[in-house]
C-alpha angles and dihedrals in degrees: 000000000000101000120081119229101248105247083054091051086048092049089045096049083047088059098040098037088080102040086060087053099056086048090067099046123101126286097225114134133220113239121283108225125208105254140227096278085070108091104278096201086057111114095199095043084061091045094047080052089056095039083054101038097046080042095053095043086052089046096051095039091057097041099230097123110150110216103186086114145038131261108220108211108245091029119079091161106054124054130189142219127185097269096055084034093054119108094251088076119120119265123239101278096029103126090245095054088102092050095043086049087043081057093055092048093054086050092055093046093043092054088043091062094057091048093042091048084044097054116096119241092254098062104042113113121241087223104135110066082328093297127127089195099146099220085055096053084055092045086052100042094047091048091046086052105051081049096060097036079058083056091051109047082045101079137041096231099044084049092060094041088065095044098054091033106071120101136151119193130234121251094239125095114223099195086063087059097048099046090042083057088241103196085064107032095048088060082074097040094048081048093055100041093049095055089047084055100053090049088051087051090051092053095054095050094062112091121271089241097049094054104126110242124214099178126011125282112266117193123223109188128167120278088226106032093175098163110217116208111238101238086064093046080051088062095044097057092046085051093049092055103054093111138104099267093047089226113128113251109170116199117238102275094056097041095056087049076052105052087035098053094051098030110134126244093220111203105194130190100237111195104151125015082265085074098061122089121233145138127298117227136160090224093123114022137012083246108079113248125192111236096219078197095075111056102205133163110199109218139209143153121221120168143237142224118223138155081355089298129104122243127200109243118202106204123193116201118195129172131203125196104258139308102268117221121275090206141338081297123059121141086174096053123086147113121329126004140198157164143219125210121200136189126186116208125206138221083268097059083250132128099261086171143345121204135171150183147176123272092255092058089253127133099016116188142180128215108182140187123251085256091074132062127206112247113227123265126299091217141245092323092059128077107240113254113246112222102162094170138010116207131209125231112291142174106212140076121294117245121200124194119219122197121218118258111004089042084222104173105251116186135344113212130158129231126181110279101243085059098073111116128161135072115354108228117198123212131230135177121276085226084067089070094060098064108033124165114255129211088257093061078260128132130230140172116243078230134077127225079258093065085250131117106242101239109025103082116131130223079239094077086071091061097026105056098083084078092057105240104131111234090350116204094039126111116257147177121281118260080049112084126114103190101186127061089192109053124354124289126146125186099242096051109125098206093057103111097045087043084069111009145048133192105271123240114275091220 
């Protein structure tokens, strides 16, 4: 019998209630102390407890908690993301072991920053010769980091701790799958999803000329176009990857020749001032709004595995307004929209793929190269991959095609590079989004403890949840996306192109 008598339905949604409800708190997380297996005779091991500790309880209290990577137990000074979590990482006793835990170090300094700088003056801890002077906090968590790592690569066991201790959670919640009956309930949404794919695929087959357009086409263009021949991509990346863990990490001065040289001319069908990019900021409201007059594209590089070897990912984040309402009726519509554009270079300094999302993780879609070919389907319990268009090898600048409203990707097409006129848009960092200046001459991340963005959440997130995505349809942090509502797929994961392509023959 399928129904439940009604005093044991009671007695269930008492139990799982709560457990919902856990779903949607904040992800901030209590400090994680050094343990017992530190030296316990070690002064500064014991000081370094109390910096983190005073640091976390700060951090918690304020609610300024940034969640883009993973806190590891035991380990209060290291945090993770996919890529540094992914089975191709070094063992214990692999020669690169030290360079991949110096990585996860960066990573927690580097978080610690934005919540330090985020933190108001009245709850930052006099912990450093009794002074809360911000630049001080940093000096004493990065020294107190590079003392416990020392600890760690010490010793056989710790080393081990750490290895089989990264993990970093999915995005999805599995209680909300298991309560929205999620075998039957995912036969509608793949359904769904499917038909939405297959309208997006027909839009792209219809010639570029012959796009409606609602508005008129407003061109958004780099502000530094500055094309770089492949062959010296090629070199970069192999420069880049002269370290010990063989990833490519390019410094600052080749990275921007990299993210200048791929960055996308977006022509986007503006039809009402929600169509237009700009900068997010909290000037004006405790909401973020998005200031049309700053065109600005947020950068940041992530990394792939493929055919057992890393690749180098440019990723362009832009953000919109909002998406404006269709009717009287929208659930997808609400405060704040975006979009992220990906490419994938390959060994030869070449696009192998690009990809992209909203900033929500919806509507994920590939557009790879001829030298990949799409794997076949994975079957009724995953979502269908959408692959509207495949592109040949080109040597101009991509060109992507927004539609008005709903910001659905259009077309890609490719033009030579000196032909690129519009709006210049400038780039600035992601990290740039987790610390903002506020009206009060305060600080806060774009992002919630939650990884959401406070404001942007969608009506969506009351029919959607069964599939376990939390407040489905609002922006949210990177390292937070899941990007399929069948199944489970999330943007940052490493393994992504291999998951669904492979090089195609040379025949």
């Amino acid at each position: 019998m399928l129904a439940l008598e009604a005093p044991r339905a009671i007695r269930l949604l008492a139990v799982l209630l709560p457990l919902l409800a856990t779903g949607c708190a904040s992800l901030g997380v209590p400090s994680l102390f050094p343990d017992a297996r530190y030296a316990d005779a070690d002064p500064k091991v014991k000081e370094c407890a109390g910096i983190f500790q005073s640091l976390d309880d700060a951090v918690n209290r304020a609610g300024v908690a940034d969640v883009q990577e993973a806190r590891i137990s035991g380990f209060p000074h290291l945090r993770v993301n996919r890529f540094f979590a992914a089975d191709w990482r070094p063992r214990p006793k692999d020669p690169g072991f030290e360079a991949w835990a110096r990585e996860l170090m960066q990573l927690d300094l580097h978080a610690r920053q934005q919540e330090i700088a985020n933190l108001p003056q009245s709850f930052r801890p006099a912990i450093v010769a009794g002074k809360s002077d911000p630049d001080a906090l940093v000096k004493a968590v990065g020294e107190c980091g590079e003392h416990l790592l020392s600890l760690d690569l010490s010793g056989d066991e710790r080393r081990k701790q750490l290895f089989g201790g990264v993990r970093v959670a999915d995005a999805y919640r599995g209680i909300y799958r298991v309560v929205g009956l999620y075998p039957l309930t995912s036969i509608a949404f793949y359904a769904g999803v499917k038909g939405l794919q297959e309208e997006i695929e027909r839009d792209f087959a219809v010639p570029l000329q012959t796009i409606a357009v609602k508005g008129r086409i407003l061109r958004y263009v780099p502000a530094s176009p500055a094309a770089v021949p492949s062959d010296e991509v090629a070199q970069i990346l192999r420069r880049a990857s002269d370290n010990p863990l063989r990833f490519p990490n390019p410094d600052a001065e080749d990275r921007a020749r990299l993210l200048n040289a791929f960055a996308p001319v977006l022509e986007i069908d503006v039809a009402q001032v929600a169509d237009r990019i700009g900068q997010p900021n909290f000037l004006s409201s405790n909401v973020a709004q998005v200031d049309t007059e700053k065109s600005v594209v947020y950068t940041r590089i992530s990394h792939a595995r493929f055919e057992s070897k890393t690749l180098l990912q440019l990723n362009y984040i832009f953000w919109f307004p909002a998406r404006p309402k269709k009717g009287v009726v929208d659930i997808l519509a609400g405060h704040l929209d975006g979009i992220t554009w990906r490419v994938t270079l390959d060994e030869d300094g070449t696009p192998l793929i690009y990809d992209s999302m909203h900033n929500c993780g919806c509507y994920h879609l590939f557009l790879p190269s001829e030298k990949l070919h799409r794997r076949q389907a994975r079957g009724r319990f995953e979502e269908p991959l959408l692959s509207p268009q495949q592109f040949s090898a080109s040597a101009g600048r991509a060109v992507v095609r927004i539609a008005s409203r709903s910001h659905y990707l259009q077309r890609l097409y490719f033009e030579p590079a000196a032909a690129a006129s519009g709006i210049a848009y400038s780039m600035e960092d992601y990290t740039r989004l987790r610390s903002l200046p506020t009206a009060d001459g305060g600080r806060r991340s774009l992002f919630g403890e939650d990884s959401l963005v406070r404001g942007s959440e969608r009506p969506e997130r009351w029919l959607f949840w069964p599939m376990g995505v939390p407040s489905a349809g609002a922006m949210r942090q990177w390292g937070h996306h899941a990007t399929a509502f069948v199944g489970r797929r999330h943007f940052d994961d490493p393994g992504l192109i291999g998951r669904y392509f492979e090089r195609a023959s040379q025949d």
